[in-house]
C-alpha positions, 0 to 999 in steps of 0.5 A, spaced: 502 492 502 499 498 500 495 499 494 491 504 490 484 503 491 483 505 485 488 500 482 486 495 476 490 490 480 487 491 487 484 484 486 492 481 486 494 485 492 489 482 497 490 475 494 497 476 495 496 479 502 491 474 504 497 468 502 502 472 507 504 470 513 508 474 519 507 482 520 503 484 515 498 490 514 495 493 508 493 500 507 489 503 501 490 509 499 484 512 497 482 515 491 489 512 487 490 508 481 496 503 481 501 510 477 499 514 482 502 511 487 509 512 482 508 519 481 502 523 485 506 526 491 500 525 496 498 518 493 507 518 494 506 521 500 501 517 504 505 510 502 511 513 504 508 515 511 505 508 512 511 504 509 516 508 515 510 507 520 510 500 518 518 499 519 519 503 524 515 498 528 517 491 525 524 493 524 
């Protein structure tokens, strides 16, 4: 799960991620509301990046 930690809705994203099971991981890119993370190339960048990392292990 990856999420700004700035975002409005931070409180969902770890009531989500606490519920799930199996491979999981959730990373907070600092400094990003939940927009950010849509149109901010370093906010876009640091997901993008996380996400690869994250599948390239569990895929």
């Amino acid at each position: 799960m990856i999420v700004g930690d700035r975002a409005e809705t931070v409180w969902m994203s770890i009531e989500a991620f606490q519920r799930a099971t199996g491979p999981k991981e959730m990373f907070r890119v600092p400094g990003a509301s939940h927009v950010d993370l849509y149109d901010r190339p370093a906010a876009v960048g640091a997901a993008a990046e996380k996400l690869a990392e994250f599948f390239g292990k569990h895929l």
